[in-house]
N, C-alpha and C positions, 0 to 999 in steps of 0.2 A: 824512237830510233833516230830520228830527223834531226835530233836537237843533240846528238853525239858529235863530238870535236871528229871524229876521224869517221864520220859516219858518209858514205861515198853510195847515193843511190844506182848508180849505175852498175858498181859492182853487185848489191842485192839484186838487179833486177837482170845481171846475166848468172848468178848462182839460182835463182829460181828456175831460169829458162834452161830446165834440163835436158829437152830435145835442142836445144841449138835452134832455135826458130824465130828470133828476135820477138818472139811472143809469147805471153804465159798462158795456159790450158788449166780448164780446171786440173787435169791427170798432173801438169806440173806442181800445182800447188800441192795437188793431196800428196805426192811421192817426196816433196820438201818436209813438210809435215810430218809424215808417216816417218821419217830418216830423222826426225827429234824428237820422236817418241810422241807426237802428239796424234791421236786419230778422231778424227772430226766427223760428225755423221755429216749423211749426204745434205741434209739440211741445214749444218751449220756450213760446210763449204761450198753451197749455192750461192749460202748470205755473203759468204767472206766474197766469192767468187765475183758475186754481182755488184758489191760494192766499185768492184776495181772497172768491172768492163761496161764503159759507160756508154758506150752505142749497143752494146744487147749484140755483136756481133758472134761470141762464142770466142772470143779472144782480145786478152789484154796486150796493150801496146805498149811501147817503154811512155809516152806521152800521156795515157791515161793513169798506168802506174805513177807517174811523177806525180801529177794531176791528187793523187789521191793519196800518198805518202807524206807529201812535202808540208809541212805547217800552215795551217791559215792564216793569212793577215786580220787582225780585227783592228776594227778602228774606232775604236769606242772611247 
């Protein structure tokens, strides 16, 4: 997605945040999800879930979103 000409992470990470909370919740994810027809067991949206919140606090940040959205550098 990152690597789309018109691709604007800040507007996916206020469409996710559908409580309005400058923070994502797993509830936000799965209710994004579930709205494209995709339903993910509780075990695949921990993984999805943990991948993004990377202090384990129970909520994603737009920083750690970035963090984990954005393309890696390699330098090889």
């Amino acid at each position: 997605m990152a690597r789309r000409p018109k691709f604007n992470v800040h507007e996916v990470f206020q469409y996710l945040d559908v409580f309005e909370q400058n923070t994502l919740t797993k509830e936000c994810l799965k209710r994004v999800l579930v709205d494209n027809k995709v339903y993910p067991s509780e075990a695949e949206l921990g993984y999805l879930y943990d991948r993004f919140d990377r202090n384990r606090n129970g909520r994603i940040n737009y920083e750690e979103f970035t963090e984990e959205i954005m393309p890696k550098h390699s330098f090889h």
